[in-house]
N, C-alpha and C positions, 0 to 999 in steps of 0.2 A: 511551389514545388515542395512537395514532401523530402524534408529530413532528417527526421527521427522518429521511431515512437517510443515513448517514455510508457512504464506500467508501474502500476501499484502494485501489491504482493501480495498481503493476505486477499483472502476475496475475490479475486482476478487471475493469478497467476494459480495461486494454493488455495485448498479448503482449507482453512485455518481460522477464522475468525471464531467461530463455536470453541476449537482449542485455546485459544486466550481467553477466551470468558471464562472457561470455566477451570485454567491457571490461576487467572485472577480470584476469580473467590475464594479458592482454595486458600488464596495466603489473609484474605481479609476473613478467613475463617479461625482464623487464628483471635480474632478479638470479637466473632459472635457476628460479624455482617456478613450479610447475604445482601448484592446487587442483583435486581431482576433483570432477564436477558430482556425485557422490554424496554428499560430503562438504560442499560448499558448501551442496546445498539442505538437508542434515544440521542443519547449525550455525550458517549465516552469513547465510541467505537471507532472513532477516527483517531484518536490521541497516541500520541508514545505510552509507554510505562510509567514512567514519571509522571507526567499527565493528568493521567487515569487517576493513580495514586494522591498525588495532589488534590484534583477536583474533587474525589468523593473525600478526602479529609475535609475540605472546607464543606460541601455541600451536606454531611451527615456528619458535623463538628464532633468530629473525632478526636480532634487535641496529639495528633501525632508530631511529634518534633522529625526532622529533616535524618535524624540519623536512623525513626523505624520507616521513615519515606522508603529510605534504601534500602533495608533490609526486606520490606515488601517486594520490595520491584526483584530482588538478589532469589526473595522466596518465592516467585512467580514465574522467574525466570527459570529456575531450577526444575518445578513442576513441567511447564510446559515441554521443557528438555527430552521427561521420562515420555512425554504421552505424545509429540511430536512426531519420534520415529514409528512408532507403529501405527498413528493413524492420521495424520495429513495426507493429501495426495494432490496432484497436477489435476485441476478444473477440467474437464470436457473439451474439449474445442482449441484449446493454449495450444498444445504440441503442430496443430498443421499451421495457425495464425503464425505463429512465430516460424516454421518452414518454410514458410510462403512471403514474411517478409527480410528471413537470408538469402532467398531466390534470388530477389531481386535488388539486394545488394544494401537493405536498409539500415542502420545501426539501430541498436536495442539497446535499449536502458533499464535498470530498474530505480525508482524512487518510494522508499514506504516506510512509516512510522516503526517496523518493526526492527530488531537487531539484528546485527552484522549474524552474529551467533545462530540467529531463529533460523535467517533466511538459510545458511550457510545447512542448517541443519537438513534442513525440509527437502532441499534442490541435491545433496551428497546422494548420488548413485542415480538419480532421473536422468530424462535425457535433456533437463533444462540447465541443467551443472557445468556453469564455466561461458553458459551460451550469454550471458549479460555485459555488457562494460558500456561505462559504470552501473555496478551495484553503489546508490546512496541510500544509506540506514537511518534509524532512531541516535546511532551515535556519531555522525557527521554532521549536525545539523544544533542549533541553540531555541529553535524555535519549529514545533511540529505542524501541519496541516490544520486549521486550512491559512497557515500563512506558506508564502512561494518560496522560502528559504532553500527547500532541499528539491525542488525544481530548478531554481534556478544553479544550485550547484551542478544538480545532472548536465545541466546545457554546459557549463564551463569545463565539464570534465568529459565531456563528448568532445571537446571543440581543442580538446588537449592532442596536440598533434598529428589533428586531422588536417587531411587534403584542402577541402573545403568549409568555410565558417557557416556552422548550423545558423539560422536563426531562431528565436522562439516564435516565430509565427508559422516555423514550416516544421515546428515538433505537434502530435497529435500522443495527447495521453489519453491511458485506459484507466478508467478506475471504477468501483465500486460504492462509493458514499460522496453526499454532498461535500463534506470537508476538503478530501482531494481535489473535487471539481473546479471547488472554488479555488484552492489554491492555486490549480493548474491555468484556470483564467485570469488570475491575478499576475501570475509570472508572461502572460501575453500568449499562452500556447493553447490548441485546440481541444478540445474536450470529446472522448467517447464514453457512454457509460454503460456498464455492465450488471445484469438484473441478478445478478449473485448475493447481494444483499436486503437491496432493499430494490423495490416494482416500479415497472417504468415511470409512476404517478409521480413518486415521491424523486426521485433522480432526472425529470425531464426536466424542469424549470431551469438547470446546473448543466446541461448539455446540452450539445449539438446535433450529439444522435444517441441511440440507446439501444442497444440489442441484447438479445439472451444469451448468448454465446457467444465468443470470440472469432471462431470460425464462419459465422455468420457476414462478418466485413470481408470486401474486397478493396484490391490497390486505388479502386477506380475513387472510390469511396472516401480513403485516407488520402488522396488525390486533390478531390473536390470541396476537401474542409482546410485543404492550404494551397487551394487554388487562388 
């Protein structure tokens, strides 16, 4: 029996992923690097801030100590701020997927590397603002995708003063990159994947099923992957 469905954020809920790439260079522009977006969505594209920032100091031995870690992440975050409100928007297809499963009485979740702050920013005045609980972030979490940490948080704060005790075999996550997937089957929960980022090629081997749109699934569907 389906219930829950858990989502990822950028790339599934928001266009956003192109907006943090190119936050992110901005602030490693500061010391003369440029990551190419084939290499980012490669290796980096599922990670929190810290993450990102971490990996590519080790991987292009940059010799950054732990206090410009911060100040990247502090400078990234600040950019994406300015270019967030005027150009993120709600994905195609999200608004009736998520109508359709308040219909019928579903809880919704969201779980995604990015901050409280981003999400908060992107969802202020849409009609997806307020529609989550729990939202879990990049800052609830000690450890990002693709380990199950901030999955299995979303299930314990579902399961916070609900009727009924969710299981993780009857939650069905959406997401956009192998990293989530993985995580998401690591925490013991069902996997959908969504062709927003990367083609069904690359996302099928990490999923159950894989469609282009959101709006494309039916009940019958998130049914039969927690049947």
């Amino acid at each position: 029996m389906l219930g829950a469905v858990i989502f990822d954020f950028d790339g599934v809920l928001a266009d956003s992923e192109l907006l943090h790439y190119r936050a992110m260079n901005k602030a490693f522009g500061l010391y003369g690097l440029c990551v190419s977006k084939e290499e980012h969505w490669e290796k980096y594209l599922g990670f929190t801030d810290y993450e990102n920032v971490r990996a590519v100091n080790r991987d292009y031995r940059m010799g950054w100590d732990e206090a410009t870690v911060q100040e990247l992440v502090r400078r990234k975050t600040r950019v994406f701020d300015d270019i967030a409100v005027a150009e993120a928007v709600i994905i195609d297809g999200v608004l009736n997927f998520v109508d359709m499963l308040r219909r019928h009485g579903i809880p919704i979740a969201v779980c995604s590397g990015a901050t409280r702050n981003d999400i908060d920013l992107i969802l202020e005045g849409t009609p997806l603002e307020s529609r989550f609980d729990p939202v879990v972030t990049a800052d609830d979490v000690k450890k990002g995708k693709p380990h199950p940490e901030g999955f299995k948080l979303a299930l314990r704060r579902l399961n916070d003063g609900g009727k009924e005790r969710i299981l993780a075999g009857q939650c069905v996550v959406i997401e956009d990159s192998h990293w989530g997937l993985q995580a998401a089957t690591r925490a013991g929960m069902h996997t959908i994947a969504v062709t927003n980022t990367y083609d069904a090629g690359h996302l099928g081997p990490y999923a159950e099923m894989v469609v282009n749109r959101l709006d494309e699934i039916k009940m019958c569907d998130l049914q039969g992957l927690c049947g």
